[in-house]
C-alpha positions in Angstrom: 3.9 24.9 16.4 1.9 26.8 13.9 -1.6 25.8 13.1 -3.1 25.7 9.8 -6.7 26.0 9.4 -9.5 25.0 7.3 -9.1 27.5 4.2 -4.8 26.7 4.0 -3.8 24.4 1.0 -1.6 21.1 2.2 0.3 19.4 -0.2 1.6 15.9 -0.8 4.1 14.1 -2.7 2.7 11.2 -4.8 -0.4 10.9 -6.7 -1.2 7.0 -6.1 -4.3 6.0 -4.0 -2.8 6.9 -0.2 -2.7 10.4 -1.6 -5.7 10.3 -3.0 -7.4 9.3 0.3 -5.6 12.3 2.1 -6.9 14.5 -0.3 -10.0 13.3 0.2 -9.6 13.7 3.9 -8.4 16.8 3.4 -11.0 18.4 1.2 -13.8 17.4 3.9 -11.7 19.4 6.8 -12.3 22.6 4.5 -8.8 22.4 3.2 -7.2 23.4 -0.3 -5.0 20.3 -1.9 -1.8 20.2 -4.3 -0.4 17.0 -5.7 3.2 16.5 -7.4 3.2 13.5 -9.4 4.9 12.7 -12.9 1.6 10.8 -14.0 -0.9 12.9 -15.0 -3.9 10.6 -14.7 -2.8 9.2 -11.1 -5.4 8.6 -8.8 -4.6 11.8 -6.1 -3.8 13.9 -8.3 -7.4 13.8 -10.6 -9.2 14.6 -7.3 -6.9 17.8 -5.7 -7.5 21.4 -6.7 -4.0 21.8 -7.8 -1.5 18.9 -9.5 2.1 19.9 -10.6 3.1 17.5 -13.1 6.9 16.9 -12.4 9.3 14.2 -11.6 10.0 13.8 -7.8 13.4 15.4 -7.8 12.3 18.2 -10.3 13.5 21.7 -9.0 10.6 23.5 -10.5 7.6 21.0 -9.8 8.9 21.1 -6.0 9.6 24.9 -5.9 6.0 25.1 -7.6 4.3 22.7 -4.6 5.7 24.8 -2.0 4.8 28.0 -3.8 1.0 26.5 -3.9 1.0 24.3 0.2 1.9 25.9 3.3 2.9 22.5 4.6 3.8 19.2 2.6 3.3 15.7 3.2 4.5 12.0 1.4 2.5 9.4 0.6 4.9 6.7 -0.2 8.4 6.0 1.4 10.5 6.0 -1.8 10.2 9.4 -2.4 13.4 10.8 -2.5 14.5 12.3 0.8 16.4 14.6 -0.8 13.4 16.4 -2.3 12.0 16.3 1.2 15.1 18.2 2.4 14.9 20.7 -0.4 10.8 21.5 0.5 11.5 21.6 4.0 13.5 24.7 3.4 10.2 26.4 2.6 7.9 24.9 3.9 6.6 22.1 7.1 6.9 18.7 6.1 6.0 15.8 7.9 7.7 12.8 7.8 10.8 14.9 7.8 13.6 13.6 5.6 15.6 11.6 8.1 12.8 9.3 8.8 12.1 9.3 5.3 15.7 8.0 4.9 15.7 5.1 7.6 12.1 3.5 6.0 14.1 3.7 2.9 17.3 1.7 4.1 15.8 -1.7 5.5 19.7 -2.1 7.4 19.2 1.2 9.1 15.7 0.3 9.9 16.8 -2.8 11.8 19.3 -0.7 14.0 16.6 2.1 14.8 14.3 -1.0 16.0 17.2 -2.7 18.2 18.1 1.4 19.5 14.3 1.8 20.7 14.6 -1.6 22.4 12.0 -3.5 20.3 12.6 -7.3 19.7 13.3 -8.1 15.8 14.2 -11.4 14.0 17.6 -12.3 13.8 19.6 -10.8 11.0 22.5 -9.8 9.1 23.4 -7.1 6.8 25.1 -8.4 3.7 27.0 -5.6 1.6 30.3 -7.0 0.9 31.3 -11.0 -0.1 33.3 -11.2 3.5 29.8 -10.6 5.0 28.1 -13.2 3.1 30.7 -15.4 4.1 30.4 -14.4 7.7 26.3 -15.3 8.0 25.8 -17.6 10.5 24.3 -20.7 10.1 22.1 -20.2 12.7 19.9 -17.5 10.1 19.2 -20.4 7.6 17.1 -21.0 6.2 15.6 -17.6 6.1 14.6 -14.3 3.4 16.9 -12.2 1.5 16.0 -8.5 1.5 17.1 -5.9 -0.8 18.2 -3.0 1.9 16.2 -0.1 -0.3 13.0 -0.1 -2.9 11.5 -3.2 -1.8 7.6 -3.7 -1.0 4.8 -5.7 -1.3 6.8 -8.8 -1.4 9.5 -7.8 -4.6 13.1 -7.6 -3.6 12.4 -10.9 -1.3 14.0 -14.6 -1.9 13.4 -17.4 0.7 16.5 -19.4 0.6 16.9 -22.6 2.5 21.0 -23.0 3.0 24.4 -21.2 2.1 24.4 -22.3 -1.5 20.9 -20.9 -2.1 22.3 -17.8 -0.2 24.5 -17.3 -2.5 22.6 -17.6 -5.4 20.1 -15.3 -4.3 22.5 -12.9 -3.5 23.8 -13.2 -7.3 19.8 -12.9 -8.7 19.6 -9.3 -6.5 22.6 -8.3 -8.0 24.7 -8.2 -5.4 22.9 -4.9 -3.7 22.8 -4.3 0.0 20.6 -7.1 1.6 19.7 -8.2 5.0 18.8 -11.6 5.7 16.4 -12.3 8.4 16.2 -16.0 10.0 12.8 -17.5 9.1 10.6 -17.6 12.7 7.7 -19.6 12.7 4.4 -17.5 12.9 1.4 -17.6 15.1 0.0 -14.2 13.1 0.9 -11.0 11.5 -0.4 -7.6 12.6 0.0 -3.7 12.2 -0.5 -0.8 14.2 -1.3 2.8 13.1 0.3 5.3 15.0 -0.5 9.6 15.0 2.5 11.8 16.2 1.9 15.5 16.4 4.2 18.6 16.1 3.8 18.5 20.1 4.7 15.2 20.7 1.0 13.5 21.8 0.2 10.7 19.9 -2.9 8.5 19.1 -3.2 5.5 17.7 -5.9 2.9 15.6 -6.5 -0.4 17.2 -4.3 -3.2 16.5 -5.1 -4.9 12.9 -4.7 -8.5 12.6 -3.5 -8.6 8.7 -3.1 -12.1 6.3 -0.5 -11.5 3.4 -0.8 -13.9 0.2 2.7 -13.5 -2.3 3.9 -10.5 0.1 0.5 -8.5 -0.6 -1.6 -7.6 2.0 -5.3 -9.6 1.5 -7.4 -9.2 4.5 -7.3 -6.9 7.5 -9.5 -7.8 11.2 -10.3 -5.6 13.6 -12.3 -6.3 16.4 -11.9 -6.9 19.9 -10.2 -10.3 20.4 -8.3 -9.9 17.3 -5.0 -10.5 18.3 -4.2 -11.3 22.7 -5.0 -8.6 24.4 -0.9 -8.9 26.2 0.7 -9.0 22.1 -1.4 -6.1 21.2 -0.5 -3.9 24.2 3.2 -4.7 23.3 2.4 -3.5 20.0 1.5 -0.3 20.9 3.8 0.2 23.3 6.6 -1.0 20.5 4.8 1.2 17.8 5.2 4.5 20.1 8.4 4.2 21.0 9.7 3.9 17.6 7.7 6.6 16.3 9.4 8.6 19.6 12.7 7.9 19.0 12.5 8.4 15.3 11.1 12.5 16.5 8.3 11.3 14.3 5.6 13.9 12.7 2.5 12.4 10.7 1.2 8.9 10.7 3.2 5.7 10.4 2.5 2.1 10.3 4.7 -0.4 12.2 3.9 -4.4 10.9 4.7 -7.0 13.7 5.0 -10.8 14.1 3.1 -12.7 16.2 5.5 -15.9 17.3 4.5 -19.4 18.1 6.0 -19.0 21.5 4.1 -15.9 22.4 6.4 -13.3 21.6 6.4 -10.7 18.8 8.9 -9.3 17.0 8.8 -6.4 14.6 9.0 -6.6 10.9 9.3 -3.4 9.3 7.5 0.4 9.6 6.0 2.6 6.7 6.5 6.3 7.0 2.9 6.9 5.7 -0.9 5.6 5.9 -0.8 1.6 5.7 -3.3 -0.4 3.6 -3.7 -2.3 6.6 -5.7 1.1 8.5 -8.2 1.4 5.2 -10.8 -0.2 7.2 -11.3 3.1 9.4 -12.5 5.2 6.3 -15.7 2.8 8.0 -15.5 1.2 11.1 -13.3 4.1 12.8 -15.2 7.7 13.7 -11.6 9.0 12.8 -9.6 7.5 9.8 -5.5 7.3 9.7 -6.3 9.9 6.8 -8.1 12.5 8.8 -5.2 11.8 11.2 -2.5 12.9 8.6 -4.7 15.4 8.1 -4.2 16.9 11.7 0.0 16.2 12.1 0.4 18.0 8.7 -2.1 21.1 9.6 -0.7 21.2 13.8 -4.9 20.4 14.6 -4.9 18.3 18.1 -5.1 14.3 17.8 -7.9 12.5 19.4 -8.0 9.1 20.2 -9.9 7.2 17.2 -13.0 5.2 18.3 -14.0 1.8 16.5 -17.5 2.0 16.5 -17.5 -1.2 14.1 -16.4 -4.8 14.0 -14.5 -4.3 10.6 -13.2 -7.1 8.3 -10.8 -5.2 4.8 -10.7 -7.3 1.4 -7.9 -5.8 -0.8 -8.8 -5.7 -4.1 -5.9 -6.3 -6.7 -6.1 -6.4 -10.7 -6.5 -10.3 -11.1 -10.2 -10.0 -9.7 -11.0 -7.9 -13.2 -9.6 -10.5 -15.1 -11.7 -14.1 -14.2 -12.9 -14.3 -17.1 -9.7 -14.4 -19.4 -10.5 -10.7 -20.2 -10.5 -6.8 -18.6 -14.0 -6.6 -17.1 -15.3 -5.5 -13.8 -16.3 -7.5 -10.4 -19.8 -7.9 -9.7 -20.3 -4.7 -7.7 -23.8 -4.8 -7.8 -23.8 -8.4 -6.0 -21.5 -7.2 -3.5 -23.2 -3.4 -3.0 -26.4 -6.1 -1.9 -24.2 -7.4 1.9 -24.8 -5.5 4.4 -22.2 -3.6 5.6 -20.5 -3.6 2.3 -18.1 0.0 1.5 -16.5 -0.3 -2.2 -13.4 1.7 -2.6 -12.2 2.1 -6.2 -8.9 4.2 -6.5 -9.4 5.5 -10.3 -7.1 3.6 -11.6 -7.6 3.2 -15.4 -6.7 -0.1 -15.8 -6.6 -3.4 -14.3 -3.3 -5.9 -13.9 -2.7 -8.6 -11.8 -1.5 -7.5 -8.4 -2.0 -4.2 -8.7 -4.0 -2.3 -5.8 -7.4 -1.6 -7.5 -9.1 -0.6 -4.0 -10.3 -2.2 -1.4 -13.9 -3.6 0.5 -14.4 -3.2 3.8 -17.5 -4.9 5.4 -18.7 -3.6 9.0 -21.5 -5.2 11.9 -22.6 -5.5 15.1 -20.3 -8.4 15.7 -17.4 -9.6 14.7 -18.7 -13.1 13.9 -20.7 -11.2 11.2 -18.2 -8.8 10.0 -16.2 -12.2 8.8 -19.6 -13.7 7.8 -20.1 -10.9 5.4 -16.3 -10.2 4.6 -16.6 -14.0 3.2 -19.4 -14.4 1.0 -18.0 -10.9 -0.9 -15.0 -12.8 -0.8 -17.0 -16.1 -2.6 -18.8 -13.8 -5.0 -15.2 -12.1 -6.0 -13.1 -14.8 -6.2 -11.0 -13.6 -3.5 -9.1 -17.2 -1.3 -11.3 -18.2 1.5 -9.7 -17.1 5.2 
């Protein structure tokens, strides 16, 4: 394992706001930073010392980032793993391509989950007409998945019976798909997980998360959160698929929380999750910092919550209340205690894009939510 110290440049493929964070992370270590992204206003790549302007799969752009990083992280999951493969000639990366590859394919994702021994909804991969003819019953009604490139809710259809199946299955164009039986929910949560090159992990508490149109809205994360026998399970679940996956660098597993009592997994992000934004605040070690210290071979510690912590995402609509572009009364919100604005640099506003996020810490949890929903009120944001 080599160790890179404070004076090396790390690199990371994709300029959006999860880059920008670890290159914000990065820069306070005493690290040197290099962005590839085709945009050349995107949000990482404004803030790092170097950005190579290049497509993902661009032979010079990537042969330029590994000339500038001595290793090379990813910031979203649909980077293509073949540009992974073609950096990791060079240079460390971390995710390596192959898990890269299996958060990319949603079918191959359900098989690692069932090979680690980790409960998911019941499903069915449907490639071919003979396999849509094959579902059983028993998974309707239930959601269509597109296998690859689907997130935040797109590539999703809730369909009730086999005719609707169908027809869903014609609207996705007849792409790889898994349908998962619909379960009925108790609650939804996350776990952020750190695997070094060594093998030691460390992990954030479990985040209790509410999703409105397959977008995440509000994170919790306080003691109590979630039962204390779910959470354990979800830690326990969360390291053994970031073991058997020979996982390097931070990844987010997303659970469900049963009526019965029982959890199942949903689906895992090779990368910082939205959900772990609230330790930038509440944590005295964010899931950025811990990126940080996979990529650069620097030991993990266990993060400490020093702060109940209630997240508010903050998406495009809340700039348009008033029927046109202007911004959210910050200066109302900067009044709560507790209050931590995030703004991504993003240089303009549309509905449901990710525009930043608010998270509001305090002594107690009871006054984290207090807080988290009178910024809520003064945003706009649905009561929770």
């Amino acid at each position: 394992m080599k160790v890179l110290l404070p004076g090396a440049t790390l690199g990371v493929m994709g300029g959006g706001q999860l880059g920008r964070m670890f290159v914000h992370a990065a820069q306070q270590l005493g690290y040197f930073t290099a962005v590839l992204d085709p945009d050349p206003a995107s949000p990482a790549g404004l803030v790092s010392h170097h950005h190579v302007h290049a497509d993902y799969l661009d032979e010079q752009g990537l042969a330029r980032l590994a000339d500038l990083a001595a290793a090379i992280t990813t910031e979203f999951e649909n980077v293509p793993a073949r540009a992974l493969e073609q950096l990791a000639a060079h240079r460390f990366v971390a995710p390596g391509a192959d898990a890269v590859a299996i958060a990319q394919d949603r079918a191959r994702e359900k098989a690692h989950f069932v090979r680690c021994g980790v409960a998911v909804a019941p499903y069915a991969v449907i490639e071919t007409p003979q396999q849509l003819e094959a579902v059983p019953d028993a998974l309707l009604p239930g959601i269509l998945k597109t296998a690859r490139l689907g997130y935040d809710g797109k590539g999703q259809v809730t369909v009730a019976d086999r005719v609707a199946l169908a027809k869903a299955w014609e609207q996705l164009k007849r792409v790889p798909c898994v349908l998962e039986k619909r379960l009925a929910l108790d609650f939804e949560c996350s776990v952020v997980v750190a695997r070094g090159q060594d093998g030691r992990m460390a992990n954030l508490p479990v985040q209790r998360n509410l999703h409105r149109g397959g977008i995440l809205a509000v994170t919790e994360v306080y003691e109590g959160n979630i039962p204390a026998a779910q959470a354990a399970q979800a830690v326990r679940a969360t390291q053994a698929i970031a073991e058997g996956l020979g996982y390097v660098g931070v990844l987010c597993v997303e659970f469900f929380g049963l009526a019965d009592g029982s959890l199942v997994v949903n689906e895992l992000a090779p990368r910082p999750h939205n959900s772990g934004h609230w330790s930038l605040d509440g944590s005295d070690v964010s899931q950025f910092e811990l990126q940080v210290r996979t990529l650069a071979g620097l030991p993990l510690v266990a993060p400490r919550r020093h702060s109940p912590a209630v997240m508010l995402n903050l998406l495009g609509d809340l700039w348009w209340r008033q029927g046109s572009e202007q911004p959210p009364p910050w200066d109302q919100v900067l009044a709560l205690p507790g209050a931590h604005l995030h703004l991504y640099g993003k240089q303009s506003a549309r509905p449901g894009r990710k525009m930043g996020h608010l998270t509001l810490t305090a002594e107690s949890a009871a006054a984290a939510r207090a807080t988290a929903l009178q910024a809520a009120a003064l945003l706009g944001i649905e009561a929770f």
